[in-house]
Each structure stands twice: as C-alpha cells, then as structure tokens.
PyMOL Python script that loads the backbone (N, CA, C, O; Angstrom):
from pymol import cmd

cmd.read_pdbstr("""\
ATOM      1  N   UNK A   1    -184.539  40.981 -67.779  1.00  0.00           N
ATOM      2  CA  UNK A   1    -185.206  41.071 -69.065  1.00  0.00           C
ATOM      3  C   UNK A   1    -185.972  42.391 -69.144  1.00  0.00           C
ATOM      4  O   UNK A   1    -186.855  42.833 -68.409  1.00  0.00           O
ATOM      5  N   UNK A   2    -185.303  42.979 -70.402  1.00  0.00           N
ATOM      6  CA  UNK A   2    -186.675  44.556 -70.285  1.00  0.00           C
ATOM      7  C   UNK A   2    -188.264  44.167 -70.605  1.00  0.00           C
ATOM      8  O   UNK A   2    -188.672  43.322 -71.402  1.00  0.00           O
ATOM      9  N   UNK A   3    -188.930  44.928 -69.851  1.00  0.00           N
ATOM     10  CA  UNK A   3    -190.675  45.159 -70.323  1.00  0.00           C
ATOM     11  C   UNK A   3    -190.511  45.336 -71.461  1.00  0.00           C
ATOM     12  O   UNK A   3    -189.622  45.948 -72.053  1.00  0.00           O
ATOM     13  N   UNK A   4    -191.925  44.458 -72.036  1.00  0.00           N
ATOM     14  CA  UNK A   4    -192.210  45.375 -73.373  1.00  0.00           C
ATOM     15  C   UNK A   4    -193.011  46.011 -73.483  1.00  0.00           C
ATOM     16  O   UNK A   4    -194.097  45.844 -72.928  1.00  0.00           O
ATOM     17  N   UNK A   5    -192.667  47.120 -74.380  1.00  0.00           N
ATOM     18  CA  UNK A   5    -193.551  48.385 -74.663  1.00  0.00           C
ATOM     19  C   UNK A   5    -194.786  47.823 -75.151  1.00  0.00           C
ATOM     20  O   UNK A   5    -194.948  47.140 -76.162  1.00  0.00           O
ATOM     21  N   UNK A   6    -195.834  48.288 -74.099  1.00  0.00           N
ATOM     22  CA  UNK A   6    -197.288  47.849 -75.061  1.00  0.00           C
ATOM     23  C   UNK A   6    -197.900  48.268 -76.078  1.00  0.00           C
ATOM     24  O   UNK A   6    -198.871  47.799 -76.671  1.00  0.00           O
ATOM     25  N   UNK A   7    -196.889  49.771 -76.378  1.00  0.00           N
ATOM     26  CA  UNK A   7    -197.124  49.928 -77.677  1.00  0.00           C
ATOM     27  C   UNK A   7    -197.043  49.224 -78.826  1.00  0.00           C
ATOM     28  O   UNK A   7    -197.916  49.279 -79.692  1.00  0.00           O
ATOM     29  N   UNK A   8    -195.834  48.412 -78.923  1.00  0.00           N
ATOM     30  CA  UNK A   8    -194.979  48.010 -79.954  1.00  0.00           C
ATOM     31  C   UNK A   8    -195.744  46.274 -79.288  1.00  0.00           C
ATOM     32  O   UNK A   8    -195.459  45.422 -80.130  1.00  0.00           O
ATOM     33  N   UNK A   9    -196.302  45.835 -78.474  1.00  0.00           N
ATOM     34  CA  UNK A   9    -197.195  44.740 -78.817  1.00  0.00           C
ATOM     35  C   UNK A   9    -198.041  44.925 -78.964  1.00  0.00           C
ATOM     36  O   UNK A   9    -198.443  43.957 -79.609  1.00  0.00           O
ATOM     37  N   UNK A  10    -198.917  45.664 -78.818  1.00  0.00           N
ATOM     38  CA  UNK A  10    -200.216  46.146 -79.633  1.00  0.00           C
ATOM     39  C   UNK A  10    -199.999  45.988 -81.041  1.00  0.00           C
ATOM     40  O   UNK A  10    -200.509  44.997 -81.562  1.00  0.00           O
ATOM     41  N   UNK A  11    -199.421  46.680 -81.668  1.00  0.00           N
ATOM     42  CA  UNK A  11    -198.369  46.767 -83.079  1.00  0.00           C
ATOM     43  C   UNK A  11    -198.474  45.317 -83.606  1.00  0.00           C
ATOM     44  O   UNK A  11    -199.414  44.891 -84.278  1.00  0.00           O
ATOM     45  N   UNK A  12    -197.386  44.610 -83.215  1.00  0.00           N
ATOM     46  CA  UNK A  12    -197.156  43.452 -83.348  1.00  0.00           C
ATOM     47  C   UNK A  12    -198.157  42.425 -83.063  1.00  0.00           C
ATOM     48  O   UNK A  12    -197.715  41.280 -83.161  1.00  0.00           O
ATOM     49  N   UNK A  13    -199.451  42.534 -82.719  1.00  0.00           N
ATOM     50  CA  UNK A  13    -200.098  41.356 -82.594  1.00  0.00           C
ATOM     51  C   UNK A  13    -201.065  41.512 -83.645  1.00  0.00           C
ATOM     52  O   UNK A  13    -201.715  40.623 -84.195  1.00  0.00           O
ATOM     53  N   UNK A  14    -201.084  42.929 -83.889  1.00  0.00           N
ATOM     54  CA  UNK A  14    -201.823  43.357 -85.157  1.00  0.00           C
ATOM     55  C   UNK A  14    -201.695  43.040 -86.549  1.00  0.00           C
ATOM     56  O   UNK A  14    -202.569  42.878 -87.400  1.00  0.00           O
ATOM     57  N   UNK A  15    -200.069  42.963 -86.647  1.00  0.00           N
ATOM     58  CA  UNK A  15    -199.522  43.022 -87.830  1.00  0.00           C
ATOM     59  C   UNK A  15    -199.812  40.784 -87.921  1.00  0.00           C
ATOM     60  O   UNK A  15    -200.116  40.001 -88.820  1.00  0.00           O
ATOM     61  N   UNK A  16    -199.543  40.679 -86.716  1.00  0.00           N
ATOM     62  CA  UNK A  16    -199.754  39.098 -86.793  1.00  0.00           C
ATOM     63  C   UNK A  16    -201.456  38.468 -87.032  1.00  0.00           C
ATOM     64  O   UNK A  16    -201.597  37.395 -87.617  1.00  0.00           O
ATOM     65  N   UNK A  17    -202.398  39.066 -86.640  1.00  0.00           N
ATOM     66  CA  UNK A  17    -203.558  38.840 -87.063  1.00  0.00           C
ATOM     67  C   UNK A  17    -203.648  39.351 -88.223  1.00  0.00           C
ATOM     68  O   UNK A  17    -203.796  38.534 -89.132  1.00  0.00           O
ATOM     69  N   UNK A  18    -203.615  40.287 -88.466  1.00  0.00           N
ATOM     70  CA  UNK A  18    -203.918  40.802 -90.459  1.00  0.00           C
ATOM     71  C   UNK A  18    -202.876  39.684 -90.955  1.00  0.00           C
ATOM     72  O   UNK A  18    -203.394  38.720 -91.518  1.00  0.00           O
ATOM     73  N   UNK A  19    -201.778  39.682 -90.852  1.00  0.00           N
ATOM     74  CA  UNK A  19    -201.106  38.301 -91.630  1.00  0.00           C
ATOM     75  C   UNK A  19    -201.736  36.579 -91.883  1.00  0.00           C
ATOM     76  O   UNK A  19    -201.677  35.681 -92.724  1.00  0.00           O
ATOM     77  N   UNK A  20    -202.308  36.850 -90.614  1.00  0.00           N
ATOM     78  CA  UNK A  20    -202.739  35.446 -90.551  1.00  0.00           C
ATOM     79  C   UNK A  20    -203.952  35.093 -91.439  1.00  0.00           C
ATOM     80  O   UNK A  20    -204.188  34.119 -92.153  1.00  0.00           O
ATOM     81  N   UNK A  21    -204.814  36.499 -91.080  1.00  0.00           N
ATOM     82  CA  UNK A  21    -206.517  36.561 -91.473  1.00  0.00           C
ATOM     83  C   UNK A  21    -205.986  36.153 -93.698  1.00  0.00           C
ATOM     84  O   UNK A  21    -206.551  35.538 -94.603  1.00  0.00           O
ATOM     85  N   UNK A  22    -204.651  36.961 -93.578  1.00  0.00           N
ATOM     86  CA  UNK A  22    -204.361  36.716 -95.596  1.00  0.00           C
ATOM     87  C   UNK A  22    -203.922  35.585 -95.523  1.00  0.00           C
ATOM     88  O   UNK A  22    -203.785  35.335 -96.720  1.00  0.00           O
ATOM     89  N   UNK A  23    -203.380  34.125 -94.645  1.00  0.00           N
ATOM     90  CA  UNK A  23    -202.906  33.081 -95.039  1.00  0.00           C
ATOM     91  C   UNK A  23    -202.048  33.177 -95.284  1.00  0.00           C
ATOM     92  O   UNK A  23    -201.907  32.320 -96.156  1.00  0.00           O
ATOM     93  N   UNK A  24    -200.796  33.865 -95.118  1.00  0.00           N
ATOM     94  CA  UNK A  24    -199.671  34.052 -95.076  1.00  0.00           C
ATOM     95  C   UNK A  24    -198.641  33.738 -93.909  1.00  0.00           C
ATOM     96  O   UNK A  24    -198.964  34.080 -92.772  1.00  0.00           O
ATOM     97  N   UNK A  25    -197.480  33.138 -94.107  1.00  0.00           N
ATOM     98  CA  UNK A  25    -196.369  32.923 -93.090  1.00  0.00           C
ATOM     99  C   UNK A  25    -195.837  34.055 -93.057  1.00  0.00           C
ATOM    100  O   UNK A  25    -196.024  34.897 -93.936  1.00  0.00           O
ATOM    101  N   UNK A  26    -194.848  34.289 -91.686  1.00  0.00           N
ATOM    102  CA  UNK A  26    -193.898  35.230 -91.772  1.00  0.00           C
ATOM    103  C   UNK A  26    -193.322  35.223 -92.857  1.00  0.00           C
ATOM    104  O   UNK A  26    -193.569  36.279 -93.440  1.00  0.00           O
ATOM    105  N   UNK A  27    -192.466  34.362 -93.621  1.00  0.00           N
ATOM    106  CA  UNK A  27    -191.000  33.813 -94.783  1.00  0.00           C
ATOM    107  C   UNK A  27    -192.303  34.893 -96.049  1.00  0.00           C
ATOM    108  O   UNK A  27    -191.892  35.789 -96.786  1.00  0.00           O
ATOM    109  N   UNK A  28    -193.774  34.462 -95.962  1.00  0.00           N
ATOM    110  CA  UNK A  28    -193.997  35.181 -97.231  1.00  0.00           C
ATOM    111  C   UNK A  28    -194.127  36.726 -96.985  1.00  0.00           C
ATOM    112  O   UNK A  28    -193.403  37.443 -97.677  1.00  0.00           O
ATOM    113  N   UNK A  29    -195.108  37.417 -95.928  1.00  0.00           N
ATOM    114  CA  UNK A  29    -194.916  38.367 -96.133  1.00  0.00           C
ATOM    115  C   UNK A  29    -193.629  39.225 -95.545  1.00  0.00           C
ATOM    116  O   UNK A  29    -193.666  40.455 -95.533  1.00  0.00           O
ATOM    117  N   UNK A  30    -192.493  38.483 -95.061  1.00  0.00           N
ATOM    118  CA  UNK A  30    -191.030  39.904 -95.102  1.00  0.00           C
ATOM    119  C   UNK A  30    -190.896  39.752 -96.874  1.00  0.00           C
ATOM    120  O   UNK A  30    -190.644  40.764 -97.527  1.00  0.00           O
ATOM    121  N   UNK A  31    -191.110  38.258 -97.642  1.00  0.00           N
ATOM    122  CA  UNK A  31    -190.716  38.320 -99.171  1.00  0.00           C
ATOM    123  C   UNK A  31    -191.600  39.155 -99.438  1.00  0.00           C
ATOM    124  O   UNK A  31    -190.979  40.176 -99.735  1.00  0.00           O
ATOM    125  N   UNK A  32    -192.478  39.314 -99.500  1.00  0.00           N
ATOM    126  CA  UNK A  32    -194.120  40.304 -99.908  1.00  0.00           C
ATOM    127  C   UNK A  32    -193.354  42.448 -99.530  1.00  0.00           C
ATOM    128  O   UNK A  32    -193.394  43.406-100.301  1.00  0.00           O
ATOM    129  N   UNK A  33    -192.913  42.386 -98.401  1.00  0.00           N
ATOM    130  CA  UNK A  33    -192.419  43.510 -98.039  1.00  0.00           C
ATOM    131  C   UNK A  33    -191.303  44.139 -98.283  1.00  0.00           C
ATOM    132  O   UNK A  33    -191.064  45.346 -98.235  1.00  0.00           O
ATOM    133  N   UNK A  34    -190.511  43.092 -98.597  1.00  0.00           N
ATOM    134  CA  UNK A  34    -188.734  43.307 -99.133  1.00  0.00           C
ATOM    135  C   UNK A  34    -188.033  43.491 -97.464  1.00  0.00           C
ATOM    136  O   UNK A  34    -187.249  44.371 -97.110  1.00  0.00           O
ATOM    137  N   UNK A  35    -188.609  42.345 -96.606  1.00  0.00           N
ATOM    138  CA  UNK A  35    -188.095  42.836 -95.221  1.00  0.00           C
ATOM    139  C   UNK A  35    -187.489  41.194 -94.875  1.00  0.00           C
ATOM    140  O   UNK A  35    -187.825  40.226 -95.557  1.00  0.00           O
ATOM    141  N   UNK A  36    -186.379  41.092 -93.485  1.00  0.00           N
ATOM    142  CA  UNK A  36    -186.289  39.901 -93.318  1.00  0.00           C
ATOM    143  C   UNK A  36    -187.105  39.234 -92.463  1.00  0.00           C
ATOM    144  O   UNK A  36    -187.581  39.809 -91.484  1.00  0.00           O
ATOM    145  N   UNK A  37    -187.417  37.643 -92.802  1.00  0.00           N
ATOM    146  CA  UNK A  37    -188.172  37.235 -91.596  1.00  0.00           C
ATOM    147  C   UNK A  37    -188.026  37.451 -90.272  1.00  0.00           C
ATOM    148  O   UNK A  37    -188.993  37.946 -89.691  1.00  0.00           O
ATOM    149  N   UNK A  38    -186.956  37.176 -89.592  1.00  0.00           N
ATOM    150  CA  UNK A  38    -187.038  37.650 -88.433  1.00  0.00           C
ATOM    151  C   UNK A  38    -187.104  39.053 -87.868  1.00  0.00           C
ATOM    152  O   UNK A  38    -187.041  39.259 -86.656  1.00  0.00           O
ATOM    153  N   UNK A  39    -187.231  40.007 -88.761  1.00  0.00           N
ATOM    154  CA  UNK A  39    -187.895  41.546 -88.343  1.00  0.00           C
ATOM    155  C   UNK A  39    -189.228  41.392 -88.443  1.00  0.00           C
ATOM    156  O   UNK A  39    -190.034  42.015 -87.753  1.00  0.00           O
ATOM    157  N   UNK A  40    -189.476  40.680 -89.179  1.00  0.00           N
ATOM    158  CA  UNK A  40    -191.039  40.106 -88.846  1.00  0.00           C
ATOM    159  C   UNK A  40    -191.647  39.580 -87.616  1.00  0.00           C
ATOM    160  O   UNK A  40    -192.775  39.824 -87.189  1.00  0.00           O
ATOM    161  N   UNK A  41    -190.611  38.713 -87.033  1.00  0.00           N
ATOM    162  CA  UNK A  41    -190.883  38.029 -86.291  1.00  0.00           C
ATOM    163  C   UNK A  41    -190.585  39.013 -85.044  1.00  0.00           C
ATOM    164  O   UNK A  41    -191.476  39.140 -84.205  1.00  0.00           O
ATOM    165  N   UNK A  42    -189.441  39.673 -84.896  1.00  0.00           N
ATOM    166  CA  UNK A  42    -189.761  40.954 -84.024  1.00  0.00           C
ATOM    167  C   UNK A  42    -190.639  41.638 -83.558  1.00  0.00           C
ATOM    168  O   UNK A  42    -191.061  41.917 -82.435  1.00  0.00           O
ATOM    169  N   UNK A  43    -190.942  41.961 -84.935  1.00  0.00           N
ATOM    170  CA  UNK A  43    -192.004  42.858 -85.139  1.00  0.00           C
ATOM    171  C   UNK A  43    -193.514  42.468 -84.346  1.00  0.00           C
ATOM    172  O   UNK A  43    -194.375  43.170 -83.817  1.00  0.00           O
ATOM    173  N   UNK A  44    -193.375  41.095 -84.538  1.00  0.00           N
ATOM    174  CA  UNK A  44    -194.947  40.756 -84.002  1.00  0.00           C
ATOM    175  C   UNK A  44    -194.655  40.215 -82.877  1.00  0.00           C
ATOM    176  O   UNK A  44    -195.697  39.754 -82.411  1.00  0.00           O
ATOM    177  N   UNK A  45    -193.492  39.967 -81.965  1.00  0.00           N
ATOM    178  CA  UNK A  45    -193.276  39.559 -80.704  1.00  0.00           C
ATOM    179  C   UNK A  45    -193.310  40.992 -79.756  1.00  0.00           C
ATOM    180  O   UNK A  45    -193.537  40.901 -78.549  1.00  0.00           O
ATOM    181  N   UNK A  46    -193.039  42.447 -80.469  1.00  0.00           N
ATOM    182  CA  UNK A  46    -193.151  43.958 -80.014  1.00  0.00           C
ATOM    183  C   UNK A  46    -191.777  43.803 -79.445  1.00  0.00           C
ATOM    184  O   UNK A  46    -191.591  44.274 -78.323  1.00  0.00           O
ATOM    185  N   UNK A  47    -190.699  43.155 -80.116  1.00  0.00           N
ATOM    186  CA  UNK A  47    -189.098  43.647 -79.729  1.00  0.00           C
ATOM    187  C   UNK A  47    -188.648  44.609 -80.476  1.00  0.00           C
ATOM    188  O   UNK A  47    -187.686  45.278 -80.099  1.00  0.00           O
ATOM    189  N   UNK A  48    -189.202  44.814 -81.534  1.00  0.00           N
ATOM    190  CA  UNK A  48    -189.012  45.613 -82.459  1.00  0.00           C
ATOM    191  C   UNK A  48    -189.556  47.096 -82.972  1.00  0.00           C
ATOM    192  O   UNK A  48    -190.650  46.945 -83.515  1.00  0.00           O
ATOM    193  N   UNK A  49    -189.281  47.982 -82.969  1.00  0.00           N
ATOM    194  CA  UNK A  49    -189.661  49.629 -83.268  1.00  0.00           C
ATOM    195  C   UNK A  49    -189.800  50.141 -84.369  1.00  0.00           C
ATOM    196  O   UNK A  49    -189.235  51.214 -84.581  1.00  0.00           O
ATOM    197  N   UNK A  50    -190.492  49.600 -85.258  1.00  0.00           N
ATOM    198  CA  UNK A  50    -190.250  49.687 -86.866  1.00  0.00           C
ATOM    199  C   UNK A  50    -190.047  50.981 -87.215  1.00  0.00           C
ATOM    200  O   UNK A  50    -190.556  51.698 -86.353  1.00  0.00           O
ATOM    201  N   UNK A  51    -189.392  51.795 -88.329  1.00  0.00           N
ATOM    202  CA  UNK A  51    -190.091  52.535 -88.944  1.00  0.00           C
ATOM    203  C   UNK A  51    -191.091  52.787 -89.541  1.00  0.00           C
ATOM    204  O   UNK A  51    -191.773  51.820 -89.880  1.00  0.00           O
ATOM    205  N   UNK A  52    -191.568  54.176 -89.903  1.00  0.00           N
ATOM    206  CA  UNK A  52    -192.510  54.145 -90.984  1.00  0.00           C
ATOM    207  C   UNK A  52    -192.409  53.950 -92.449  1.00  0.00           C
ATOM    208  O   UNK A  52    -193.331  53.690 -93.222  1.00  0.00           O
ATOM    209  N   UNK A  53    -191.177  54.111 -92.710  1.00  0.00           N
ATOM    210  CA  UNK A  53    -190.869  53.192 -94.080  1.00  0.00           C
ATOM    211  C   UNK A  53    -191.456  51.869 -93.801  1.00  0.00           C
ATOM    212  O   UNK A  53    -192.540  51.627 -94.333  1.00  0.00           O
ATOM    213  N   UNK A  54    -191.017  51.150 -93.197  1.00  0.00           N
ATOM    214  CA  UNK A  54    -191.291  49.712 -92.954  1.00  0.00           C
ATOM    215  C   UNK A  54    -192.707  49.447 -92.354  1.00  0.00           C
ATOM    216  O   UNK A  54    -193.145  48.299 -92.431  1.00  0.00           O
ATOM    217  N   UNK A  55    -193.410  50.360 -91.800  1.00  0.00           N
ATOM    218  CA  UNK A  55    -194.990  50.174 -91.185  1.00  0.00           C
ATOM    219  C   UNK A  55    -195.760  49.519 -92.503  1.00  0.00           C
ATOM    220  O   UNK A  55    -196.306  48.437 -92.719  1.00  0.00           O
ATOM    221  N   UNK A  56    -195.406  51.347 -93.673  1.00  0.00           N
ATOM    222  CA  UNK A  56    -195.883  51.005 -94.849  1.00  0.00           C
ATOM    223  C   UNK A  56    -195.692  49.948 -95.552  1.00  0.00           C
ATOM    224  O   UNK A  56    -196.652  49.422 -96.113  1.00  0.00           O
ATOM    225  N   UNK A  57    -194.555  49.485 -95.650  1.00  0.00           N
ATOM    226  CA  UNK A  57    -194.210  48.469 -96.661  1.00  0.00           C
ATOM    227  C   UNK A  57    -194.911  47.274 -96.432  1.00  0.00           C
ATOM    228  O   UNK A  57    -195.033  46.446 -97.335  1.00  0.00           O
ATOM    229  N   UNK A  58    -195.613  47.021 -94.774  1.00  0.00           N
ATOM    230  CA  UNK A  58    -195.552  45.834 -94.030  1.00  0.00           C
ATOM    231  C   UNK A  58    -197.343  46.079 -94.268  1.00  0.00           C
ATOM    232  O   UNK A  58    -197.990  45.046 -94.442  1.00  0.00           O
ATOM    233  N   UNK A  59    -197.773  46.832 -94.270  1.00  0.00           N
ATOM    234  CA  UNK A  59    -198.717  47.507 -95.000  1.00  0.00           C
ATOM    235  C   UNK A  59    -199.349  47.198 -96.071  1.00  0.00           C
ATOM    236  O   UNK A  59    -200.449  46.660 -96.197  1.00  0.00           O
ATOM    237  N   UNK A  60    -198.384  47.672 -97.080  1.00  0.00           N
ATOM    238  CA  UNK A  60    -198.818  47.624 -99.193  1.00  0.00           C
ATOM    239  C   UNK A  60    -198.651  45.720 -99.106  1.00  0.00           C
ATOM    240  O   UNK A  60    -199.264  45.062 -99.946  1.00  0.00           O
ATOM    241  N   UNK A  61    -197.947  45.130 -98.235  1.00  0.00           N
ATOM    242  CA  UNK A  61    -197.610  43.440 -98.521  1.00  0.00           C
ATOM    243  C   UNK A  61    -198.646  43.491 -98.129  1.00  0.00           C
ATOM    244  O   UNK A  61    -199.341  44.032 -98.989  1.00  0.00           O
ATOM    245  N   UNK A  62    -199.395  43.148 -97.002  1.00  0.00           N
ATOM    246  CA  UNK A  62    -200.855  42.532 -96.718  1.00  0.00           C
ATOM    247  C   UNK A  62    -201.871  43.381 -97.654  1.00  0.00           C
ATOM    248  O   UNK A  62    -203.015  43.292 -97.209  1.00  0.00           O
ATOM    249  N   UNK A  63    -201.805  43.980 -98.532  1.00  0.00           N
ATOM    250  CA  UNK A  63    -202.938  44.683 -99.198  1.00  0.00           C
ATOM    251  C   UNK A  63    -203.883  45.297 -98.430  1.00  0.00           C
ATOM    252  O   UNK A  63    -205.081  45.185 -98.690  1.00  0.00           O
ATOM    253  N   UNK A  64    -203.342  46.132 -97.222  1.00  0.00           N
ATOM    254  CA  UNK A  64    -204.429  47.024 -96.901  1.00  0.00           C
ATOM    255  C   UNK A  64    -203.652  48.428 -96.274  1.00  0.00           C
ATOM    256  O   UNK A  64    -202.517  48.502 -95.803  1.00  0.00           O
ATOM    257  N   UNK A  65    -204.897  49.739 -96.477  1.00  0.00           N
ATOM    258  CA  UNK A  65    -204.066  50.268 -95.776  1.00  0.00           C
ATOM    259  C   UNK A  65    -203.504  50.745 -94.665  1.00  0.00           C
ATOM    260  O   UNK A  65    -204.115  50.303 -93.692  1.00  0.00           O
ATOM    261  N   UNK A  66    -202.393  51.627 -94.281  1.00  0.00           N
ATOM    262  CA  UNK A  66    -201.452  51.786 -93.261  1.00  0.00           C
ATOM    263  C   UNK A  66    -202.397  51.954 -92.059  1.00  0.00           C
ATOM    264  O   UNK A  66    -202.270  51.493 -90.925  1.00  0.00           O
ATOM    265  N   UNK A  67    -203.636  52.927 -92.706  1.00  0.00           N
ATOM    266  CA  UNK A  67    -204.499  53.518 -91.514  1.00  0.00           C
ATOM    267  C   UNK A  67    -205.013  52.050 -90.727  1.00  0.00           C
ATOM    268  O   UNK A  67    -205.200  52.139 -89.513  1.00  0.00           O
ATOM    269  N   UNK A  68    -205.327  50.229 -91.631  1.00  0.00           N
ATOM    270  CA  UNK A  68    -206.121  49.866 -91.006  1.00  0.00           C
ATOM    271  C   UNK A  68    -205.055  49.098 -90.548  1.00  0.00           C
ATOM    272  O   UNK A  68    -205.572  48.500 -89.604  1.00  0.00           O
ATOM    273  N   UNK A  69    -203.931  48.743 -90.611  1.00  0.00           N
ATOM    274  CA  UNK A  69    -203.149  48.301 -89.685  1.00  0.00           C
ATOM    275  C   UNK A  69    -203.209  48.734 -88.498  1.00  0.00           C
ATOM    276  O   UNK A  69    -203.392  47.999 -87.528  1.00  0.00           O
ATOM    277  N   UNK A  70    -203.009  50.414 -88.420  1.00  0.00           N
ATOM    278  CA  UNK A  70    -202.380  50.987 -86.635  1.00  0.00           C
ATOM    279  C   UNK A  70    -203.904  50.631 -86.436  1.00  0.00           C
ATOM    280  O   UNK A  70    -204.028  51.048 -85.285  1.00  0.00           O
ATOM    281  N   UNK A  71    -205.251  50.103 -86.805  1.00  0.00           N
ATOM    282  CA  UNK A  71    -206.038  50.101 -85.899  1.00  0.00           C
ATOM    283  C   UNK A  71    -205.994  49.354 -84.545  1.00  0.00           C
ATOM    284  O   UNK A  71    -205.478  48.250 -84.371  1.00  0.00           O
ATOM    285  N   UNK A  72    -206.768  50.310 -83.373  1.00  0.00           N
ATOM    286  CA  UNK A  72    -206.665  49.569 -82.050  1.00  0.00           C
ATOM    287  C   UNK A  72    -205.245  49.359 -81.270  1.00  0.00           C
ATOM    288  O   UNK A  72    -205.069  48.741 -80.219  1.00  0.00           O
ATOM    289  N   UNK A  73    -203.955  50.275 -82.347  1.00  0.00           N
ATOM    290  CA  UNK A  73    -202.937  50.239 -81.520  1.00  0.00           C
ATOM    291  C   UNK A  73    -202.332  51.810 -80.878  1.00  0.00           C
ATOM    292  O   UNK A  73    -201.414  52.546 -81.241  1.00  0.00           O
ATOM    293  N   UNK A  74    -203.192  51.876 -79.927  1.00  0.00           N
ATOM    294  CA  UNK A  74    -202.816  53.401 -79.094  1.00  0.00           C
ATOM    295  C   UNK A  74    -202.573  53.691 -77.553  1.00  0.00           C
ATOM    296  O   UNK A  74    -202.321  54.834 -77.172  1.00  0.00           O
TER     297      UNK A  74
END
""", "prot")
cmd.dss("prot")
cmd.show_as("cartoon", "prot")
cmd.util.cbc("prot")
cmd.orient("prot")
C-alpha cells in the first residue's frame, strides 16, 4: 500500500472539517462544487491531488475563501 502524502491529508481533513462545521454531506457539497462525490471523498481521505481549478471550486461551495481553506496545510 503507498504512504500518504501528508500534504494531501492535511488538505483533506481540512476540506472535511470546513464541510462538516457548514452541515453538509459529501453528495451536497461535490453537488455545491460541480464535482463527483467520490473525488470528494478522495479528496478528504488525501488519495487525491486536486487541482487548483477544483481547490477553488471546493472553495466558492463551502462559502469561504481559497486562502482559508489551505489554512494549517503546509
């Protein structure tokens, strides 16, 4: 099994607490983002390498911005 990058779980646990803190499921915000759930679900497990198209988008869905997402992920 590969390591995961602690970048990309840093990332992902982030994107899963700001989701959670709005009351939102995965199913709403990939609908909220125009993304699929399970890149969501990637995304917050850190299997996943998003773009920055998609940072943003994942971003403008939770209503905040890009800057306060990457917080605490470095």
């Amino acid at each position: 099994m590969a390591k995961r990058d602690p970048l990309l779980a840093a990332f992902g646990l982030r994107v899963r607490q700001q989701r959670e803190a709005k009351g939102l499921t995965q199913e709403q915000l990939a609908e909220r983002a125009d993304l699929d759930r399970t890149y969501i679900s990637d995304i917050e497990r850190g299997s996943r390498n998003p773009g920055i198209r998609n940072v943003i988008r994942i971003a403008r869905a939770l209503g905040i911005p890009t800057a306060k997402l990457l917080e605490g992920v470095d």
